[in-house]
N, C-alpha and C positions, 0 to 999 in steps of 0.2 A: 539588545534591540535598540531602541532608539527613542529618546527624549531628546535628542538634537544638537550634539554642540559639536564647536572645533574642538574640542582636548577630550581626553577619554582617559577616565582612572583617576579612581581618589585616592590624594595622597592619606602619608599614616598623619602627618600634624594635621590633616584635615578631620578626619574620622577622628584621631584622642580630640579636638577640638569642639566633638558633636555637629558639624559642619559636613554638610555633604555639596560634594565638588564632582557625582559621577564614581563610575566605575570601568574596570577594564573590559569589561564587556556589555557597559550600558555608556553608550554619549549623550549627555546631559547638555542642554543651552546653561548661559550663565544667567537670561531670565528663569529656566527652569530650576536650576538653583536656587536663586534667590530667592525664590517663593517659596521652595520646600523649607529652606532656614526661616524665612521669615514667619512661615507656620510654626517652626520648630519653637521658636523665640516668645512669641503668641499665645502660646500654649492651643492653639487650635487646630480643628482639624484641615488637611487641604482637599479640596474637591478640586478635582482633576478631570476635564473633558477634555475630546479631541477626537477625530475618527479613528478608526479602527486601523491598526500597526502604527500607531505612536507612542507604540511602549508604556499607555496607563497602567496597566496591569502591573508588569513586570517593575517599574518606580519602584511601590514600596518594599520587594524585598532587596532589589539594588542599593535603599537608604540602609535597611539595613544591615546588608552586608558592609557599605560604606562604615557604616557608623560601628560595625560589631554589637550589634543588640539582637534581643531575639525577635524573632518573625512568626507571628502567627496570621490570619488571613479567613475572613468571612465571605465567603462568595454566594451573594444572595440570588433568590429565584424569584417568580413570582406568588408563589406560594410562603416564603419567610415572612415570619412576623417577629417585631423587635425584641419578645420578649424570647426568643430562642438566642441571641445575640447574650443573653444576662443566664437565664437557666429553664431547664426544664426538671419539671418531677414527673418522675414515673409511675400513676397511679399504676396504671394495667401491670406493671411488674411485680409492683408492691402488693397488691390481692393475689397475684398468680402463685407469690413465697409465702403467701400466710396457709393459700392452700394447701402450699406441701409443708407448712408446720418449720418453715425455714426463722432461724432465729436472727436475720439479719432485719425481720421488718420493723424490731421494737427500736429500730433508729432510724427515722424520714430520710435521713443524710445519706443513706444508701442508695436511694433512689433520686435525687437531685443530681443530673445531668447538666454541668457548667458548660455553659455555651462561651464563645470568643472574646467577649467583651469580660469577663469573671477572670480568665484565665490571662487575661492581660493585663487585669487589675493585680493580681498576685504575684508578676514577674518581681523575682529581688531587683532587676535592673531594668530600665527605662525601655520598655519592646515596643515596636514598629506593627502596628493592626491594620490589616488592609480589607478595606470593606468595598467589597466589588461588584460594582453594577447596581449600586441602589435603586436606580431607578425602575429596574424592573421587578420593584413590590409594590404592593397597593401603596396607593399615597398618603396615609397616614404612617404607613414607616420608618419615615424621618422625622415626624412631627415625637414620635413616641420613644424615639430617644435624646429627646433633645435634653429633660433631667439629668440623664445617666453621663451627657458628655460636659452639661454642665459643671455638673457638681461631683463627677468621677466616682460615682458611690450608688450602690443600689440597695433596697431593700427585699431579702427574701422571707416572705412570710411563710412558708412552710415549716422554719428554724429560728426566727425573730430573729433573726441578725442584721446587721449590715456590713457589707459588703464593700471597701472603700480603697482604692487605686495607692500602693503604696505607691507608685512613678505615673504620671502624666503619659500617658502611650501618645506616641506621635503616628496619628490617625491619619492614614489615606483612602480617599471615597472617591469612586472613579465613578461615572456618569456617561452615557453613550446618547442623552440627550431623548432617551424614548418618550419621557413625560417630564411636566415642568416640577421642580421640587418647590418645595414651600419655600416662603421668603424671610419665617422665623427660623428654618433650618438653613436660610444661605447668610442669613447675617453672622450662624457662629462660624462662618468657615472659611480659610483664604480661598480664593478663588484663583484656579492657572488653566490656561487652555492652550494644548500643545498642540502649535504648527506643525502642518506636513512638512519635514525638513525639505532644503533646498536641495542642489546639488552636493555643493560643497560639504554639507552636511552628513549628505545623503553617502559621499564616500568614504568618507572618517567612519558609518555604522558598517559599508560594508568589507573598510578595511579589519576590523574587529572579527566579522568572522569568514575575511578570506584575503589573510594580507598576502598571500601571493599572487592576487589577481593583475594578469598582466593592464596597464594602463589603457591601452588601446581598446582592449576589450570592457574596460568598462564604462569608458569614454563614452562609446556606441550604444552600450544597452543604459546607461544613467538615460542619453538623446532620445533615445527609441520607449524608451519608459515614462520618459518625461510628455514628452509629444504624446504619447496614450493616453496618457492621464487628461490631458487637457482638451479633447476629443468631445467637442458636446452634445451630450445626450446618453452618458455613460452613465447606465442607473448604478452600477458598483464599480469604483474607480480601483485600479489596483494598489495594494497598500506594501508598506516596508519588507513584511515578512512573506509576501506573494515573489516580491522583486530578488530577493536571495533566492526563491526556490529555483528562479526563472536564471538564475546566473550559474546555479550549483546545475541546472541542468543545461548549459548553454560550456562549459566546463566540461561535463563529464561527454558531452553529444562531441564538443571540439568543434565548435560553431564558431566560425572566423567571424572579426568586428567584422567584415565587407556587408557579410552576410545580413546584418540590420541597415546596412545602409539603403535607403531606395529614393527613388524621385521627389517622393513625396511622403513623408513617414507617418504626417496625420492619418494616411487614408489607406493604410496596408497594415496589416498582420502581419507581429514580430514572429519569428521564428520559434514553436513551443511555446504557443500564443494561449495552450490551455493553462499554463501555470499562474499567467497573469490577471485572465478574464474567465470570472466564476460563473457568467448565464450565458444562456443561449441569444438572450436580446441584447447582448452586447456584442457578439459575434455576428450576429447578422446585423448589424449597424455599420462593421469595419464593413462586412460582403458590400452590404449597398454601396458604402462611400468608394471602396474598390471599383463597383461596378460601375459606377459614374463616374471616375476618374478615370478609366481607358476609354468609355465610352464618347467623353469629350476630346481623349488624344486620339480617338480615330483618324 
C-alpha cells in the first residue's frame, strides 16, 4: 500500500543495517523513513496518524519484513484494557480443572494467558509490535502502559516474577484520531503523520500492484480521482485502497481513459463510481452538482 515515496523496496544493506528504506510492496516517503529510524534509534515508540488508506496499519509489518524481525500485532477495540497487552489468568478455567480433579491446576502457569506485549518481550531477537488503533480504548489505556514501555518489564503477580524485554520491540501505535490521547503518553513517542500521497506518488503505489498499467489509463483515473477527492462537501473522501479497486475494475470492465474525461470532472460521476464513494450522501452531492451543471449549460 502506501507510506508515500518515490523508491520502493528495501535494500539488504538496509534491513542488515536495522534501517528501513520501504519495501517492494510498500512505498515509504524518505520523511516517512526517517521517523521510523529515528524511533528505532530512540528506543521509542512511533505513533502514526493519517487518514484511512495511508498504509498505518500495514508500516509495521513492512519494517518488519524490511528489517527481518519478528512481527507480532495488537489490534485493539474498545472494549481492551492494557492489562490484556501484558497477560491474563484464567480463573474460570482454573476452577472448571479442579472440578474434574485435573492435575494441571497445582501450577497457576497453566492458566496465565500471555498477551502481545509478554510475547514480544521474549523474542530471542529484536520484534516489531504493532499496536493498532489505540484510540479506540477508553482513555486510560495509554496512560496504563506507560510503566510497561517505559521500563520494558512487567510484574505478574500471580507467579511473583518479573517479566523484562530481553530486545527493545520497535513499537508502532497507529491512531485514527477518534479521541485525544494523553500528553504523558505523547511525550514517549515519535510522532509522524502520513500525507495523502500526491500524484506522483500516488503512481509509484499503483505501479507496485499493477505495473502493467497502461499510462494513458492512469493518467485519467489518478485526474478523475484526484478532482473527486477535492469535491467539497465529501463526508468520506476516497482513499488508496478504494482507488486500486476502482482501477482493477476499470481493467477488467476495459474502460477507455476517454471515458473519464468529461467537461467538467469536478461535477460528474467516474465511471464505477460505487468502488470509489462508500455513502449514499456523497452520491447524491456529484447528482445535484450534475444537475446544476447542465442546468446552467442549458
Amino acid at each position: 500500500m502506501s507510506g508515500n515515496s518515490n523508491s520502493s523496496g528495501g535494500s539488504n544493506d538496509a534491513a542488515a543495517a536495522g534501517r528501513f528504506t520501504g519495501t517492494e510492496r510498500y512505498v515509504a516517503t524518505d520523511d516517512l523513513a526517517t521517523a521510523v529510524n529515528a524511533a528505532v534509534t530512540l528506543g521509542r515508540p512511533i505513533l502514526i496518524k493519517g487518514e484511512p488508506g495511508t498504509g498505518k496499519t500495514q508500516l509495521a509489518e513492512e519494517i518488519a519484513s524490511s528489517m527481518n524481525r519478528p512481527f507480532l500485532q495488537w489490534h485493539v477495540k474498545s472494549t481492551t484494557k492494557a492489562q490484556q497487552g501484558l497477560y491474563e489468568y484464567d480463573a474460570v478455567a482454573r476452577l472448571r480443572d479442579s472440578q474434574l480433579g485435573d492435575e494441571r491446576v497445582h501450577d497457576i502457569r497453566n492458566y496465565i494467558v500471555r498477551g502481545p506485549l509478554w510475547e514480544a518481550f521474549t523474542q530471542d531477537e529484536q520484534p516489531v509490535l504493532l499496536i493498532d488503533e489505540i484510540d479506540k480504548a477508553d482513555i486510560e489505556f495509554p496512560n496504563d502502559l506507560l510503566r510497561e514501555l517505559d521500563r520494558m518489564e512487567f510484574y505478574v503477580y500471580e507467579t511473583h516474577e518479573t517479566v523484562v524485554a530481553k530486545h527493545r520491540p520497535i513499537i508502532v501505535i497507529t491512531s485514527n484520531n477518534e479521541k485525544e490521547l494523553p500528553d504523558a503518553f505523547l511525550r514517549r513517542c515519535f510522532f509522524h503523520y502520513i500525507r495523502f500521497p500526491d500524484k506522483d506518488t500516488m503512481a509509484d503505489i499503483v505501479a507496485v500492484h499493477y505495473p502493467g498499467l497502461k499510462k494513458s489509463l492512469l493518467a485519467e483515473a489518478l485526474e478523475s480521482f484526484y478532482r473527486l477527492r477535492e469535491v467539497p462537501g465529501l463526508k468520506k473522501k476516497p482513499s488508496t485502497s478504494e482507488l486500486l479497486d476502482w482501477l482493477k475494475l476499470l481493467v477488467a470492465e476495459d474502460i477507455p481513459p476517454e471515458a473519464l474525461q468529461t467537461d467538467d470532472r469536478r461535477k460528474l460521476l467516474p465511471p464505477l463510481h460505487g468502488a470509489l464513494l462508500k455513502n449514499e450522501q456523497d452520491i447524491h452531492l456529484f447528482e445535484r452538482l450534475a444537475f446544476l451543471h447542465q442546468r446552467e449549460n442549458r
